[in-house]
Steps between C-alpha positions, in 0.01 A plus 500: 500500500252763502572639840830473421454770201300694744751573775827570222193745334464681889849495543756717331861606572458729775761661572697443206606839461696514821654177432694647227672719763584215716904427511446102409241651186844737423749187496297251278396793259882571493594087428266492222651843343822349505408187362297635204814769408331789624258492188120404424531153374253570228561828327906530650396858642745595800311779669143481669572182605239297692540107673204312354337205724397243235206379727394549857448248721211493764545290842149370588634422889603853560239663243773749395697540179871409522741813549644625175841369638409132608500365074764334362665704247403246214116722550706847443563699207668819439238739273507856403282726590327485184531147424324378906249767410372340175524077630265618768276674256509163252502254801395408857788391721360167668432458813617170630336319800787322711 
């Protein structure tokens, strides 16, 4: 288990960033809008609005985290702004080995 820990600890996102911009990123960020109304599911804010992965999953075979795109929308949430800001200040997203 320990060299587990050790290679999710050297590994991160990578190119997470870019992801974002990617068309399939675009289309499940859109799906979970829609389904959460277009407001943060928390506070009910409908501007700065942010899709929220409830936990990432890490594929030991492929040593890469799952695209943003690949979870099933049961993992998303709709946050603002302020609201995705301040869960990831209170709390560590976990990182799931699959």
């Amino acid at each position: 288990m320990t060299a587990i820990l050790e290679l999710l600890r050297k590994h991160t996102h990578g190119t997470y960033g870019a992801s974002l911009l990617d068309e399939r990123w675009k289309k499940k960020r859109k799906e979970i809008l829609e389904r959460d109304k277009y407001q943060c599911v928390n506070c009910g804010a409908k501007e700065k609005l942010q899709v929220h992965h409830r936990q990432y999953h890490f594929d030991i075979k492929t040593r890469k985290f799952k695209e943003p795109w690949d979870y099933p929308h049961v993992l998303m949430i709709t946050l603002c702004e302020t609201c995705h800001r301040r869960g990831h200040d209170l709390y560590k997203v976990p990182s799931i080995i699959i």
